[in-house]
Each structure stands twice: as structure tokens, then as C-alpha cells.
RORO-891855 format. One line per field, with one value per atom (N, C-alpha, C, CB): residue in three letters; x, y, z; residue number from 1. Coordinates in steps of 0.2 Angstrom, whole numbers, plus 5000, padded with zeros to 4 digits. Glycine has a CB too. Layout:
N
residu = (ala,...)
c1 = (X,...)
c2 = (Y,...)
c3 = (Z,...)
num = (NUM,...)
% end
This chain:
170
residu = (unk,unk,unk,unk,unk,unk,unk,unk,unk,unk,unk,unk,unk,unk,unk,unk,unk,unk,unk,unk,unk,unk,unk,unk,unk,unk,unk,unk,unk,unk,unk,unk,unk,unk,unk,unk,unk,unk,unk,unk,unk,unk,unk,unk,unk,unk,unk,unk,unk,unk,unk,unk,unk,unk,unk,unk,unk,unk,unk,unk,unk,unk,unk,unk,unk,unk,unk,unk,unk,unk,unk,unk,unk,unk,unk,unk,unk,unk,unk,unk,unk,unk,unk,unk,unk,unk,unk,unk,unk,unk,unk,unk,unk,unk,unk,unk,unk,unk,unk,unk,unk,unk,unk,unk,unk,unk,unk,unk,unk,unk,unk,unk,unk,unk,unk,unk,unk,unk,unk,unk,unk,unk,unk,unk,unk,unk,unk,unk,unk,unk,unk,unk,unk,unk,unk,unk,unk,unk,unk,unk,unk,unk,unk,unk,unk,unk,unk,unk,unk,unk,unk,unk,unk,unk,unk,unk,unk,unk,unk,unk,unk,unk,unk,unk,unk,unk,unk,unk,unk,unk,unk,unk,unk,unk,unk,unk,unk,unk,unk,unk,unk,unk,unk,unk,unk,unk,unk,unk,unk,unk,unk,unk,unk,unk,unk,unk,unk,unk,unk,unk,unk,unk,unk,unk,unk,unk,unk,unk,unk,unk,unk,unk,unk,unk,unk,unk,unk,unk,unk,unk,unk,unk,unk,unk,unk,unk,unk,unk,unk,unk,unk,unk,unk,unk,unk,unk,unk,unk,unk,unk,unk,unk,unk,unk,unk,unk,unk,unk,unk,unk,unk,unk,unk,unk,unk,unk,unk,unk,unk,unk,unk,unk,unk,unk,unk,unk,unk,unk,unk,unk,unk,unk,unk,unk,unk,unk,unk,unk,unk,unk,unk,unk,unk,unk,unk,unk,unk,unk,unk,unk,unk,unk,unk,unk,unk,unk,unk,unk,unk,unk,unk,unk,unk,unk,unk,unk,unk,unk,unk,unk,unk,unk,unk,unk,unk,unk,unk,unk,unk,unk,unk,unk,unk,unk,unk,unk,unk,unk,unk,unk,unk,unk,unk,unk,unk,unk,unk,unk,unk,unk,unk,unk,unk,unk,unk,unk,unk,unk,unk,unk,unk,unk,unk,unk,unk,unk,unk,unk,unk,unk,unk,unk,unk,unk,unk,unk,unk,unk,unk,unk,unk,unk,unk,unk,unk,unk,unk,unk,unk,unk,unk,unk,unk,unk,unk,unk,unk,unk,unk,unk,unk,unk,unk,unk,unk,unk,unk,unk,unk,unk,unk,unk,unk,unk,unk,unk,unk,unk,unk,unk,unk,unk,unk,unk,unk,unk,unk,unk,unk,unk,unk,unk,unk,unk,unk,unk,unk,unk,unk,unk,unk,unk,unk,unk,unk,unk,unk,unk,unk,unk,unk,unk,unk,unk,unk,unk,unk,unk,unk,unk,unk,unk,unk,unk,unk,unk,unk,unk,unk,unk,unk,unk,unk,unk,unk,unk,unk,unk,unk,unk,unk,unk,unk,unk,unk,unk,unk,unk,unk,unk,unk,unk,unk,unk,unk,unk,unk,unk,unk,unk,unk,unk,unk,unk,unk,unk,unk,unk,unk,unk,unk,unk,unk,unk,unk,unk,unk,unk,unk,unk,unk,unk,unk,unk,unk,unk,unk,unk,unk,unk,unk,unk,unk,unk,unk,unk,unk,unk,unk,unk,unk,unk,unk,unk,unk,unk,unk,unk,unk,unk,unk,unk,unk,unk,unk,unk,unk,unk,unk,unk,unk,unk,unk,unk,unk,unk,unk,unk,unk,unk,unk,unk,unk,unk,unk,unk,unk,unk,unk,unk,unk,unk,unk,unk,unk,unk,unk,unk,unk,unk,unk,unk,unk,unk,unk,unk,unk,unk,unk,unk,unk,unk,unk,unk,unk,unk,unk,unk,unk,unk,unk,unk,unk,unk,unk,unk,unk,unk,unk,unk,unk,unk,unk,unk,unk,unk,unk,unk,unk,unk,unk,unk,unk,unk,unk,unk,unk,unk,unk,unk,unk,unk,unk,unk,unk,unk,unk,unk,unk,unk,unk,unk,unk,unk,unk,unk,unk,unk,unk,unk,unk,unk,unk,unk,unk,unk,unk,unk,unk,unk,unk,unk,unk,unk,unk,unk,unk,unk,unk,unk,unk,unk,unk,unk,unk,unk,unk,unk,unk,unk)
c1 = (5004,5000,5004,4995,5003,5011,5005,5019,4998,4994,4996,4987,4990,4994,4990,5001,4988,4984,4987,4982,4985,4988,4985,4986,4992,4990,4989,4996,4988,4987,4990,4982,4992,4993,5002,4992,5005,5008,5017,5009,5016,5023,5022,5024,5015,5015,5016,5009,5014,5015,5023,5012,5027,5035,5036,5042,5033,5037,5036,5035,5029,5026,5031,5016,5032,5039,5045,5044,5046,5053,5050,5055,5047,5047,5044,5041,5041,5042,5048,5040,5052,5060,5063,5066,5061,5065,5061,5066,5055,5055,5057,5045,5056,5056,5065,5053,5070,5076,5078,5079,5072,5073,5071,5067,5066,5065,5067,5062,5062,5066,5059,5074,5060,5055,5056,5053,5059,5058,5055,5063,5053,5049,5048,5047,5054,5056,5058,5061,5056,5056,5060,5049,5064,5068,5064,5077,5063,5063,5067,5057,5070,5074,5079,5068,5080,5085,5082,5090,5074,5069,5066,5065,5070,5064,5057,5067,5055,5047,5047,5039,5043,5042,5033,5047,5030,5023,5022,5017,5014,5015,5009,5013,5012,5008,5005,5012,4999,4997,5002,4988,5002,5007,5007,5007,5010,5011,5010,5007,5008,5007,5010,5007,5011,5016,5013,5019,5022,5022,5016,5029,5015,5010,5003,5011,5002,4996,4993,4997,4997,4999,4994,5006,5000,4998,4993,5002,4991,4984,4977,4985,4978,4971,4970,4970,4976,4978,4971,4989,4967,4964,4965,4954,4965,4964,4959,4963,4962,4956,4955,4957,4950,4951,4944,4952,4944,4941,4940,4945,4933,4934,4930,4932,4934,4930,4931,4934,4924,4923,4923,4914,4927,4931,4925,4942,4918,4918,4922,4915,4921,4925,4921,4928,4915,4911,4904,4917,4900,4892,4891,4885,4892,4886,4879,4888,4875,4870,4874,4864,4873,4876,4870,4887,4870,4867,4859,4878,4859,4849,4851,4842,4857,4859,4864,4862,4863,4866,4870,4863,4878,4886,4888,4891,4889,4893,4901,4889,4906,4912,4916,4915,4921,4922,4929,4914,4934,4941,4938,4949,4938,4936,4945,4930,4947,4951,4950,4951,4955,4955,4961,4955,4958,4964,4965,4960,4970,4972,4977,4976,4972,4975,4978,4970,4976,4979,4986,4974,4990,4995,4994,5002,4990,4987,4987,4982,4990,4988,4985,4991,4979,4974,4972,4971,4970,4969,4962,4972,4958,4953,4952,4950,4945,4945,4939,4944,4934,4926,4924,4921,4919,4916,4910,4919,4904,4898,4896,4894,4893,4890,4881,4893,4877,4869,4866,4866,4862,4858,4853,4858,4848,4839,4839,4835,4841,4838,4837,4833,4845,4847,4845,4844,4840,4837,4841,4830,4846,4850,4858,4847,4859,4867,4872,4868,4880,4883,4888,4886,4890,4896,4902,4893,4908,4913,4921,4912,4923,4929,4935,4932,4939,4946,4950,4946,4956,4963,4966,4967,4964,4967,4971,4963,4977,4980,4982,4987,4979,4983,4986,4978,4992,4996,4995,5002,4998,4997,5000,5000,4994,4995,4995,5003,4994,4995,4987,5000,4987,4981,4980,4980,4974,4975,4968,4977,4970,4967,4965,4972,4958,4955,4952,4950,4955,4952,4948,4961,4943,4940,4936,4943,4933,4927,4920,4928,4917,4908,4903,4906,4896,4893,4887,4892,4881,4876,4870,4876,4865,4858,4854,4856,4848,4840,4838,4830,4838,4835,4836,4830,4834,4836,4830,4838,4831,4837,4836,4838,4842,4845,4849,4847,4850,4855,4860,4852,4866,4871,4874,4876,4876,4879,4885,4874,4892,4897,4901,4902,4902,4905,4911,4899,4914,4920,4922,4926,4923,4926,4934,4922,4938,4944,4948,4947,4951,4955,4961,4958,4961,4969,4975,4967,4981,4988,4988,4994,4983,4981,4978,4978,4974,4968,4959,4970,4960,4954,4951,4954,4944,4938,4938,4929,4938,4939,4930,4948,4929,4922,4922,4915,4922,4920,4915,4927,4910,4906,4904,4902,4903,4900,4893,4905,4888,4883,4886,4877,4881,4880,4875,4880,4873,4867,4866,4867,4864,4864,4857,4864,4860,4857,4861,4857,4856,4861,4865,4858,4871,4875,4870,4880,4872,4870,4875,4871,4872,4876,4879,4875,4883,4886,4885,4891,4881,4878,4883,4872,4883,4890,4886,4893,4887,4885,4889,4883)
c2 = (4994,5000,5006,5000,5010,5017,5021,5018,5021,5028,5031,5027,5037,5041,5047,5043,5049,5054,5061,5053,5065,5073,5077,5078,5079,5082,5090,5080,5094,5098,5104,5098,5111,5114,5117,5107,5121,5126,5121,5135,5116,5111,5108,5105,5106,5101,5106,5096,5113,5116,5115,5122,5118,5120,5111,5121,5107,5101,5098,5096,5101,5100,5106,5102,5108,5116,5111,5128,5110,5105,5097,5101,5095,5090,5094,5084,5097,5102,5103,5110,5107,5106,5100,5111,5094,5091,5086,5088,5087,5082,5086,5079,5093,5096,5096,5103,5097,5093,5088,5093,5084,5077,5075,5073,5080,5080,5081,5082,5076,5077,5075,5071,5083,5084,5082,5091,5076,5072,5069,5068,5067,5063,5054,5066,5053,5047,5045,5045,5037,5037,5030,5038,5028,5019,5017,5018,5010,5006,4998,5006,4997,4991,4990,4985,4997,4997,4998,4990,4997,5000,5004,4995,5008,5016,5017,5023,5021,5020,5028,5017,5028,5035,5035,5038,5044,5041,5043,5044,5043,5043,5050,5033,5053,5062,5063,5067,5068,5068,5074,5069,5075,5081,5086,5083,5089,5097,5097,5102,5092,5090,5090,5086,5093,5092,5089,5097,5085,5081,5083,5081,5091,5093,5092,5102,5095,5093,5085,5094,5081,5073,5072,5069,5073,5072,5074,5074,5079,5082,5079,5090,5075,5071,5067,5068,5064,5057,5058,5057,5054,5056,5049,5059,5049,5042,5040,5042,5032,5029,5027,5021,5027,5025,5021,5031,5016,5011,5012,5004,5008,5009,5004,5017,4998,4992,4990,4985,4991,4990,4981,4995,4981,4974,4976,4973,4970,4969,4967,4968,4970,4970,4966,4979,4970,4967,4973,4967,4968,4971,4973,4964,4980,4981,4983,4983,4982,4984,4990,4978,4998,4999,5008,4997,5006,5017,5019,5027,5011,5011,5012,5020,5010,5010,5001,5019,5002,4995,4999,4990,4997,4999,4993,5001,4994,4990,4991,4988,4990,4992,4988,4992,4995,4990,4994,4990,4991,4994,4996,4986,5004,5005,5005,5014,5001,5000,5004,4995,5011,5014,5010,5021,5010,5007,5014,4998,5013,5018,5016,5024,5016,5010,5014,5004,5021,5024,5028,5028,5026,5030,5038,5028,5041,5047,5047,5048,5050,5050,5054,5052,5054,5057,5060,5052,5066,5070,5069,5076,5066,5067,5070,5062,5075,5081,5081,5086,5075,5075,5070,5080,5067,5061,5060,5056,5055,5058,5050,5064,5048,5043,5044,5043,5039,5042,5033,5050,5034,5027,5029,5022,5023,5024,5027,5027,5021,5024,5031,5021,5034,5041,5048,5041,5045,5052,5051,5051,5051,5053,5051,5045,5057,5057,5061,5063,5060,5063,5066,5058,5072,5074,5078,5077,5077,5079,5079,5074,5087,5086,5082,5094,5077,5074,5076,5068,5074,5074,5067,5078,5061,5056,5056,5053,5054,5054,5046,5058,5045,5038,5042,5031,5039,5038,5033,5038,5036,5034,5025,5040,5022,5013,5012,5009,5014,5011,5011,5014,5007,5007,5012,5002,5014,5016,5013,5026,5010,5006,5010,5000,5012,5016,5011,5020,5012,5005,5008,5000,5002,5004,5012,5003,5010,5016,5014,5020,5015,5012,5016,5010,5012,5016,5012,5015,5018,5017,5016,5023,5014,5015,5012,5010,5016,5013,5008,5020,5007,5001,4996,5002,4989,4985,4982,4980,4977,4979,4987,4973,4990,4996,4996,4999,5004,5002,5008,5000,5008,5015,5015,5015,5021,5023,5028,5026,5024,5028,5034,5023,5039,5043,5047,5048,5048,5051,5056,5044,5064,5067,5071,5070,5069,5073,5076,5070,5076,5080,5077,5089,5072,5071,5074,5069,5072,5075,5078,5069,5080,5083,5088,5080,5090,5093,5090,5097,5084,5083,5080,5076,5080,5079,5072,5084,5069,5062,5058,5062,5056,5054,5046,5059,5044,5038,5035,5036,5029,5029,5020,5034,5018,5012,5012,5006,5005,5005,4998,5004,4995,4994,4989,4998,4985,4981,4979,4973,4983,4982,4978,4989,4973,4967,4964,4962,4962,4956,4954,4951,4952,4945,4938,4945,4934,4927,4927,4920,4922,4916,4910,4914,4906,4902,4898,4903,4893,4887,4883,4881,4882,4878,4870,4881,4864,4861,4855,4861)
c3 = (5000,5000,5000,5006,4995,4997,4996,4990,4997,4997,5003,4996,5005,5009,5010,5007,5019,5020,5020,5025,5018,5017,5021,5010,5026,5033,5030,5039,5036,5035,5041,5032,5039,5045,5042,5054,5048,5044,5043,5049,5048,5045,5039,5049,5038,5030,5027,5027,5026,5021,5020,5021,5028,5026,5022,5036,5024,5021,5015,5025,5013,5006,5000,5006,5003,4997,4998,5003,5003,5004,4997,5018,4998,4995,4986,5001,4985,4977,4976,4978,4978,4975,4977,4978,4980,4980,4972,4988,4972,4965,4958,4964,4960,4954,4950,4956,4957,4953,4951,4955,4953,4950,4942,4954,4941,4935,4929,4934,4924,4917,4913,4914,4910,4905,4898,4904,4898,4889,4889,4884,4882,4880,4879,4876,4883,4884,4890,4880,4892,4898,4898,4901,4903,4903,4908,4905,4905,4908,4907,4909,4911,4911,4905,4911,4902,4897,4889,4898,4891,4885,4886,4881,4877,4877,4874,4872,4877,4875,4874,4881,4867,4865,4865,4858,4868,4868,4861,4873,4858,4851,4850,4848,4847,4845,4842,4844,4840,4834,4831,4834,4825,4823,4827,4817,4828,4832,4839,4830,4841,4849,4855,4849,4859,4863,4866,4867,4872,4876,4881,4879,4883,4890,4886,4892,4881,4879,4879,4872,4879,4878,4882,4879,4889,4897,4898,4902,4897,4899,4895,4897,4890,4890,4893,4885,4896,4900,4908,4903,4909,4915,4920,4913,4925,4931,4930,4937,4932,4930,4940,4923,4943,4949,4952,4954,4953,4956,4966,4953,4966,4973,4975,4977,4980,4983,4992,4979,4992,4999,5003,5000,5007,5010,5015,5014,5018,5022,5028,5021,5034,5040,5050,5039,5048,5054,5054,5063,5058,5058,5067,5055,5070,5074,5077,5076,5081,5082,5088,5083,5087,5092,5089,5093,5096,5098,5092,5091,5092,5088,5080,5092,5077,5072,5071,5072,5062,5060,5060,5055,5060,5058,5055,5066,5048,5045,5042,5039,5048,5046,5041,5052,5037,5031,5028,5025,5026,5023,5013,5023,5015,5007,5004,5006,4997,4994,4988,4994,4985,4980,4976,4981,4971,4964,4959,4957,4956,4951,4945,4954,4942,4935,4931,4930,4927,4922,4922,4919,4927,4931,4930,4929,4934,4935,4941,4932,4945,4953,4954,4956,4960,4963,4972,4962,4970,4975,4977,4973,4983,4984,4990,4983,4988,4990,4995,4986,4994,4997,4996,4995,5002,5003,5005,5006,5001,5002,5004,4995,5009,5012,5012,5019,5009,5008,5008,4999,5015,5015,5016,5020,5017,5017,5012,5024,5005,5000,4997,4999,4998,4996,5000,4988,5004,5010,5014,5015,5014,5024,5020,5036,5020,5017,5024,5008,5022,5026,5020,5032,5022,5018,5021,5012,5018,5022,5018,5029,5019,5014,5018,5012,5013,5014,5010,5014,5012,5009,5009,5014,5004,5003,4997,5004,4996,4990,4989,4991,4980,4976,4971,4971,4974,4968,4962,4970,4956,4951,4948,4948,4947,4949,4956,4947,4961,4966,4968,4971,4976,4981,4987,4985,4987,4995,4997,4999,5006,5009,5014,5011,5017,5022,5027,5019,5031,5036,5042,5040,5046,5050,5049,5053,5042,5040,5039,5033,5042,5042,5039,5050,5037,5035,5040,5028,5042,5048,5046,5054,5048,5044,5051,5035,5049,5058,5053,5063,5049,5047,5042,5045,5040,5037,5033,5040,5025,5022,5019,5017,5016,5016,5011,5021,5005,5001,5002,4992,5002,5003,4998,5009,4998,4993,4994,4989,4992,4995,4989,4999,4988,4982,4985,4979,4979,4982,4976,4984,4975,4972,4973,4970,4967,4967,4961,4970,4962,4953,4953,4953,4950,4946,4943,4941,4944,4942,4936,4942,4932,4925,4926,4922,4931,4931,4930,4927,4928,4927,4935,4920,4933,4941,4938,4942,4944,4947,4952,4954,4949,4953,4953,4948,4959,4960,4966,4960,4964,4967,4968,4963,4974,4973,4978,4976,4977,4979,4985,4974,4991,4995,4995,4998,4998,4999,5008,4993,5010,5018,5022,5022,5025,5027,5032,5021,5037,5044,5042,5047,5043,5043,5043,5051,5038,5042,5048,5036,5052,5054,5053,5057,5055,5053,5058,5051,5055,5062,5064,5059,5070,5074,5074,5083,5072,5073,5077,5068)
num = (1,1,1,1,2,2,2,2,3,3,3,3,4,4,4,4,5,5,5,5,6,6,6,6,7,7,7,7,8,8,8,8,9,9,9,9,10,10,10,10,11,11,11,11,12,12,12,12,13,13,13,13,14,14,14,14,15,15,15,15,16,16,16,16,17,17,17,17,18,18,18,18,19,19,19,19,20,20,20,20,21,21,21,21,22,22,22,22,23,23,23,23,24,24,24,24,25,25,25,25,26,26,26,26,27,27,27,27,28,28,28,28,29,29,29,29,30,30,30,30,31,31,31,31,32,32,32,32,33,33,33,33,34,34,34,34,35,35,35,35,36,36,36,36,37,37,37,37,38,38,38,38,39,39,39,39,40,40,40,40,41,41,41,41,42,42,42,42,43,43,43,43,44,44,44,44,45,45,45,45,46,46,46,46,47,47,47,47,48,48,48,48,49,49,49,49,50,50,50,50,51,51,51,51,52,52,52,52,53,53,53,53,54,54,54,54,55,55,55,55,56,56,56,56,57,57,57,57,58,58,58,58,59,59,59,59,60,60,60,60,61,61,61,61,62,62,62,62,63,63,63,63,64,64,64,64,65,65,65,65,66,66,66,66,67,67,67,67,68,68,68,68,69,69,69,69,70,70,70,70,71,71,71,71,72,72,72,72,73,73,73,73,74,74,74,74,75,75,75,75,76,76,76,76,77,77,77,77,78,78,78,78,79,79,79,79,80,80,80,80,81,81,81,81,82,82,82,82,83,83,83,83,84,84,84,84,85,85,85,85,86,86,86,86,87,87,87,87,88,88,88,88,89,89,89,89,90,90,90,90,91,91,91,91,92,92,92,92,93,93,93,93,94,94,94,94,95,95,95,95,96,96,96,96,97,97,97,97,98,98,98,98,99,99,99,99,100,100,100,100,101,101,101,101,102,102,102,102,103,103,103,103,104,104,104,104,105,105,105,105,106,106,106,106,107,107,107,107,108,108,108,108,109,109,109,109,110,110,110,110,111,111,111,111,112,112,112,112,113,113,113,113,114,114,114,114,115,115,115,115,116,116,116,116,117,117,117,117,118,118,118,118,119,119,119,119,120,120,120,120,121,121,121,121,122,122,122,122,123,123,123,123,124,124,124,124,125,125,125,125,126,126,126,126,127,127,127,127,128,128,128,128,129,129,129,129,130,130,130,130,131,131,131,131,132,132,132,132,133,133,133,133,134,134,134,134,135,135,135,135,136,136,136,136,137,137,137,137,138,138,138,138,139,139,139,139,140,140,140,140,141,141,141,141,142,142,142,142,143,143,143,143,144,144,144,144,145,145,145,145,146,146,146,146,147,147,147,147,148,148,148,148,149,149,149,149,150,150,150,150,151,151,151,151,152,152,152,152,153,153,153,153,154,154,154,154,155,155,155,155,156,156,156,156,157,157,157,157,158,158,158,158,159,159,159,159,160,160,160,160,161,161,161,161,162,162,162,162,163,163,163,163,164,164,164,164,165,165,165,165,166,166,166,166,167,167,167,167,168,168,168,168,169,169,169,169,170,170,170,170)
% end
């Protein structure tokens, strides 16, 4: 997992400049890139630049929720669960805001974040739950942010909220 929460306050900023010059010397703006001793060149339409290029390029991000455990607690079902973001188009992602809405879309919660994927990788949000007074119930979890391009990122799954079975001990 090499995703990663973005703190905030007046040390990340000093730390976030410190870590700007430190990628920006790093960089190299051609249009070729090695891997493992082979060059890849991307492929342009005439008169195209490299930035142009990049800038069509958008994330692709996925988002899967790992059941984790079922409370009855405070007159509400709690179904805790590890939500898992994927990022397949190597475009890394900045998400900004997260909107939780059960009992069939009437009773939403919303609330801005700072969660960062980077580009191909996961990030793993553990011990996050969604609540509802009643059963069965469908939730709906959404997430918006803006990609290393500029483009808006919007990712969204559904829920199907029901009791646990049990598992008869025989």
C-alpha cells in the first residue's frame, strides 16, 4: 500500500515546498522514459506536445469496499468495512470530498478529505463504516477529486445492507 493521507497545518506546508524542490530537481521533461534498458516514446498527433499529451491522460480509479464486521450499536446498524481505491491509468489522485447516503438516498453525510493515490497504486481506508436505523437498506458511497492533470475524478459504489447470516455451529 504506498497511498497516503495529506495532513494539513503550517509544518506540512514547510514540508510540502521542501518535498516540490525536491521532486522538481529530480525531473526530466523528455519525452522518453527507461525502463529496464527499453525506450518508449509516447505517440503524438502532429504538432502536439508532450504537455498537451499528458493532459488528455485522466485516472482511472476504482473503489472496493472489504467487508470487515456488523454492529448493532446506539439504535443504528454499523457495517464496518476497509474501502480500497485502485488507480490503473497512472494518474495520481487527489481526493477532496466524501459523500455517504443510506435509506435509499434520504440521509446522506458529507465531508471534505485529503486522501492521496498515487498513480498505479492502492490506498486502503480501514475501519470506516457506514450506519443506517433500518434493514434491508442500500448505501451509497461517492468520492470526488482531481487528478495530476487537472481533470475531476468521481468515483462511486453501491452497498446492499442486510444482517450478517450466521454460521451454524453444529
Amino acid at each position: 500500500m504506498t497511498g497516503y493521507r495529506i495532513l494539513k497545518g503550517p509544518a506540512a506546508i514547510f514540508g510540502a515546498g521542501l518535498l516540490s524542490i525536491a521532486l522538481l530537481a529530480g525531473c526530466d521533461d523528455s519525452s522518453t522514459e527507461q525502463d529496464g534498458g527499453t525506450k518508449q516514446t509516447e505517440e503524438r498527433a502532429p504538432g502536439a506536445s508532450a504537455q498537451s499529451v499528458k493532459a488528455e491522460k485522466k485516472a482511472q480509479l476504482s473503489l472496493n469496499v472489504e467487508p470487515q464486521g456488523y454492529l448493532f450499536i446506539e439504535g443504528r446498524h454499523r457495517f464496518t468495512q476497509t474501502r480500497v481505491f485502485t488507480e490503473t491509468a497512472g494518474v495520481g489522485v487527489t481526493l477532496t470530498s466524501g459523500k455517504v447516503c443510506v435509506s435509499f438516498g434520504k440521509e446522506c453525510v458529507e465531508a471534505e478529505v485529503a486522501y492521496r493515490v498515487d498513480a498505479g497504486q492502492k490506498l486502503a481506508l480501514q475501519k470506516h463504516y457506514v450506519a443506517t436505523e433500518t434493514l434491508p437498506d442500500e448505501a451509497v458511497i461517492e468520492y470526488k477529486g482531481i487528478d495530476d492533470n487537472g481533470n475531476q475524478v468521481l468515483v462511486t459504489t453501491d452497498m446492499q445492507l442486510e444482517i450478517p447470516k450466521q454460521e451454524s455451529r453444529d
